[in-house]
C-alpha positions as CSV (number, residue, x, y, z in Angstrom):
1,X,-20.1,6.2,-15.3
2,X,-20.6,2.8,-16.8
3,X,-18.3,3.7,-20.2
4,X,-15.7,4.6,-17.5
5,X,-16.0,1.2,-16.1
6,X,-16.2,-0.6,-19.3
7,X,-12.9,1.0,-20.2
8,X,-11.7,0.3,-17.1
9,X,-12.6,-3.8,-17.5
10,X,-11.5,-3.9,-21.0
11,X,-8.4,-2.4,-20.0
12,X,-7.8,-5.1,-17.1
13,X,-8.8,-8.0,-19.3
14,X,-6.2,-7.0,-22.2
15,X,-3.2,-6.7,-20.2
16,X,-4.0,-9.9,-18.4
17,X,-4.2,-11.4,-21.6
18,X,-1.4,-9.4,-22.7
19,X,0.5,-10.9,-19.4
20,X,-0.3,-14.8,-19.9
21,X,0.4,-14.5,-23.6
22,X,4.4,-13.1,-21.7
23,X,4.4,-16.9,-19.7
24,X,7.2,-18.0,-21.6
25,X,9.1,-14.9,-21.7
26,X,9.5,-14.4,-18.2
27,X,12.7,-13.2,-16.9
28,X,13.8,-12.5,-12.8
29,X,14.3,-8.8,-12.1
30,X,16.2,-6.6,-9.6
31,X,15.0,-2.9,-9.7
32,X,16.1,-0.2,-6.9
33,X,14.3,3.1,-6.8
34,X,13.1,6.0,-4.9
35,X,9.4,7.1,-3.5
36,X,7.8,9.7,-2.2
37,X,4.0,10.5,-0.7
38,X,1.6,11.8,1.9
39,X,0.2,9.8,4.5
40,X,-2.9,10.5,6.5
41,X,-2.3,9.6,10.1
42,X,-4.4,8.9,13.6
43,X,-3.8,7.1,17.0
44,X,-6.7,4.6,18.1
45,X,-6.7,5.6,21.7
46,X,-8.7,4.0,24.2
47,X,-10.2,5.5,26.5
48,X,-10.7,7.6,22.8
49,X,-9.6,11.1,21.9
50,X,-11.5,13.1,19.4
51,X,-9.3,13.2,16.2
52,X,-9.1,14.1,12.3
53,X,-6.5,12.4,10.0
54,X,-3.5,14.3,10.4
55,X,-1.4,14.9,7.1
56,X,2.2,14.0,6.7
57,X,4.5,13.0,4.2
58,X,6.7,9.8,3.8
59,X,9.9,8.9,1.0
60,X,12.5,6.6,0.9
61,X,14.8,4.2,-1.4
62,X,13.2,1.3,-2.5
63,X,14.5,-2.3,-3.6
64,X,12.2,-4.8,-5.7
65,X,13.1,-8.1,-6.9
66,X,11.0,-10.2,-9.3
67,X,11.4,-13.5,-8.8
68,X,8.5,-15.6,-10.6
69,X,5.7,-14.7,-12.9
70,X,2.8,-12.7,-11.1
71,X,5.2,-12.5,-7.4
72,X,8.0,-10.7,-6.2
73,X,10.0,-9.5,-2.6
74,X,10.2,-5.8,-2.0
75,X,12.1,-4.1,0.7
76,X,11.6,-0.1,1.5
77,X,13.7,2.1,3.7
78,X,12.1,5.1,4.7
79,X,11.3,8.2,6.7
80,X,7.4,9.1,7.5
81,X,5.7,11.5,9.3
82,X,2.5,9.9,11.8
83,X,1.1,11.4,14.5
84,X,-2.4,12.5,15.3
85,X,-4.9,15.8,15.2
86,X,-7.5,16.3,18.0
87,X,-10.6,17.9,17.0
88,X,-12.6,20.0,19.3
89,X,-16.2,20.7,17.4
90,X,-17.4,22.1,20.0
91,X,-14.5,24.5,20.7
92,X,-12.8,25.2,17.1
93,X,-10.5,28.0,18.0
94,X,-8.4,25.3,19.9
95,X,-5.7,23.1,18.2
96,X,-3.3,20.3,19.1
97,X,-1.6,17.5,16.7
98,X,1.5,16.0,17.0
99,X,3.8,14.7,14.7
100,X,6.3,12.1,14.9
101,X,8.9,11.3,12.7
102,X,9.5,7.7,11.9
103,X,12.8,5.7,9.8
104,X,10.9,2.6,8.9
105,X,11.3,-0.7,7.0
106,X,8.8,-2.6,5.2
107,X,8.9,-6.1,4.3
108,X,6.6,-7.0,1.3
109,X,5.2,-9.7,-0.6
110,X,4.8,-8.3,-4.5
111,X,1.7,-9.8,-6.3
112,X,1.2,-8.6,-9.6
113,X,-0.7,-8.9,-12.6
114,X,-0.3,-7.6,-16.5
115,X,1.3,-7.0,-19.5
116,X,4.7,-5.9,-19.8
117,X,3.8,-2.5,-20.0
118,X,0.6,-1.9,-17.7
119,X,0.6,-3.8,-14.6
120,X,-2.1,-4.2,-11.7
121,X,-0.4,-5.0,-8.5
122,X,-1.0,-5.3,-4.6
123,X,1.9,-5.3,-1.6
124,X,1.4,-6.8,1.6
125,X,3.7,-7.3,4.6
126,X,5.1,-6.6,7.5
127,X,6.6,-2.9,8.5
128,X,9.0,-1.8,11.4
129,X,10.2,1.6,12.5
130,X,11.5,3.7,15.2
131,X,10.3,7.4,16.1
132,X,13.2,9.9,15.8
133,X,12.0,12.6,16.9
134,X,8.7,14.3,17.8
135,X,6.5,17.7,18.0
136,X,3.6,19.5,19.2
137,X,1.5,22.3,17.6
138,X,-1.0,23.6,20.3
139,X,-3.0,26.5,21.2
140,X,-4.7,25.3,24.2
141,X,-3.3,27.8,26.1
142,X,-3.7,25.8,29.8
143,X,-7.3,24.7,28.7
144,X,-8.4,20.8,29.0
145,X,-11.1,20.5,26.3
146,X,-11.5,16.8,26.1
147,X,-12.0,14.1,28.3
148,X,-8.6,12.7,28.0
149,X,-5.9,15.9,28.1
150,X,-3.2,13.4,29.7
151,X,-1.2,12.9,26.3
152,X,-0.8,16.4,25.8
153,X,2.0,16.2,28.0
154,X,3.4,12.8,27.3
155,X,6.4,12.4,25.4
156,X,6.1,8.6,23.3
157,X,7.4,5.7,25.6
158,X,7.2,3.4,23.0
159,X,9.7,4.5,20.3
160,X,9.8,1.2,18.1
161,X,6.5,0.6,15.8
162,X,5.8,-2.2,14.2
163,X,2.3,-3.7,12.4
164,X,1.1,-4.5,9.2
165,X,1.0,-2.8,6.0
166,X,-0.4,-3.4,2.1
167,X,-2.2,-1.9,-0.6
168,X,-3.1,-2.0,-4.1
169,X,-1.3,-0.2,-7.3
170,X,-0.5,0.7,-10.9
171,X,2.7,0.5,-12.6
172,X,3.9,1.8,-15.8
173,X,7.0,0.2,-17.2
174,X,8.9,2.5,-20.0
175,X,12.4,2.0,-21.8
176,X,13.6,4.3,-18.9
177,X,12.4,2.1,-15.7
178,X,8.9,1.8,-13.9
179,X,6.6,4.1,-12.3
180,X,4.6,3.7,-10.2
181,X,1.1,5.1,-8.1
182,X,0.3,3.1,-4.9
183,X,-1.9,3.3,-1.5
184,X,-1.3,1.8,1.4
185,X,-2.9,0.9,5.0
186,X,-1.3,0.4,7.7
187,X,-2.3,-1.1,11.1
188,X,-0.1,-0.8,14.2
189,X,0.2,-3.7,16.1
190,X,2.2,-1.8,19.0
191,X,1.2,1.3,21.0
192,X,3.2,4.7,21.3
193,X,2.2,4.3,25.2
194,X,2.5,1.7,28.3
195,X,-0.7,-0.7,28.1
196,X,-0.8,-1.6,31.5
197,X,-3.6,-1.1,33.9
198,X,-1.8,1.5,35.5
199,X,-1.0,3.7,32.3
200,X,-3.8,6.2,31.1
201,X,-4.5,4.4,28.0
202,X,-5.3,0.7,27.2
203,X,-4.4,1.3,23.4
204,X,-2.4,4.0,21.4
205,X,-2.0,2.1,18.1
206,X,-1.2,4.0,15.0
207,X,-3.3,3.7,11.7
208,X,-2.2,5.3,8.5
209,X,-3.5,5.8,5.0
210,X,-1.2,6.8,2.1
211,X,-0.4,6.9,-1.4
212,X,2.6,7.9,-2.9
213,X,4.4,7.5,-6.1
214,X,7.7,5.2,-7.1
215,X,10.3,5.1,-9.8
216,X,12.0,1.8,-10.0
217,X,15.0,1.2,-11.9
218,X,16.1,-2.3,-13.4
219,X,20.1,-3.4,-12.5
220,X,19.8,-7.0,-12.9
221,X,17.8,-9.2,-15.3
């Protein structure tokens, strides 16, 4: 374990070195590209339902632009899937999730550091979307196994999302364009239901984990 993390820190220290040595070499860039991923989705509901992360998938066109050493903009169009997955230990042969399809639009701050061919970087910003459409897998068959069965049959009130998203990553840049491997968080600053004191729930925020992969192409340096 520690020669792992030895090569790991010498590895980080040479392409910083690598990267400060590049100070005078620096050059704006403008890269588009395209991503794809999976994303591990759940609702914070409150009163709370009984959930696992639900699995989903996300991709999209992504547009990067470089415009000092060590920061960049990047801007992300995309379609996700979020949702959530009840979980009844008590009563496994049950099952309801649902899934609902978002377009979205991230807004990020690109921090980055490195050499010019192995970079360490982390994105942080704001994200918007809008649920398109949405759907249920369920065998519950009329039974009401938790304490809180009302969103079982509620559609989403709530179709536009928005919250806060960011992550760290590696990139790889090649003669052929950049690639590269990223998670993300992100917190939902909205709810997918009314809040009010007459609604069911107080909360129905989303949360999402994900990582996916991104292949950036320069067209402008």
């Amino acid at each position: 374990m520690m020669r792992y993390l030895f090569l790991a820190a010498s590895l980080l220290f040479l392409s910083i070195g690598d990267g400060l040595a590049q100070n005078n070499t620096f050059k704006q860039e403008l890269s588009v590209g395209a991503s794809f991923g999976m994303n591990f989705s759940s609702i914070s509901f409150a009163p709370k339902v009984n959930q696992k992360m639900k699995q989903g998938y996300q991709g999209g066109v992504t547009l990067r632009w470089i415009t000092e050493n060590h920061l960049g903009l990047q801007a992300e169009l995309n379609y996700a899937q979020q949702g959530w997955e009840e979980e009844f230990e008590e009563q496994p042969e049950y099952q309801y999730s649902r899934t609902i399809n978002y377009v979205e639009l991230p807004f990020l701050t690109h921090i980055y550091f490195g050499g010019n061919r192995f970079k360490f970087f982390f994105n942080l910003g704001p994200k918007i979307g809008y649920a398109l459409s949405e759907s249920t897998v369920s065998n519950l068959n009329g039974a009401e196994p938790n304490r809180n069965n009302m969103q079982h049959d509620m559609p989403i009130e709530k179709k536009f999302d928005w919250g806060l998203c960011g992550g760290p990553g590696l990139e790889l840049s090649t003669g052929i364009g950049h690639f590269l491997l990223e998670g993300r968080y992100y917190y939902a600053l909205g709810d997918i239901y009314g809040s009010q004191k007459k609604d069911p729930f107080a909360r129905s925020a989303s949360q999402t984990i994900g990582v996916k992969f991104t292949y950036l192409f320069p067209i402008w340096r």
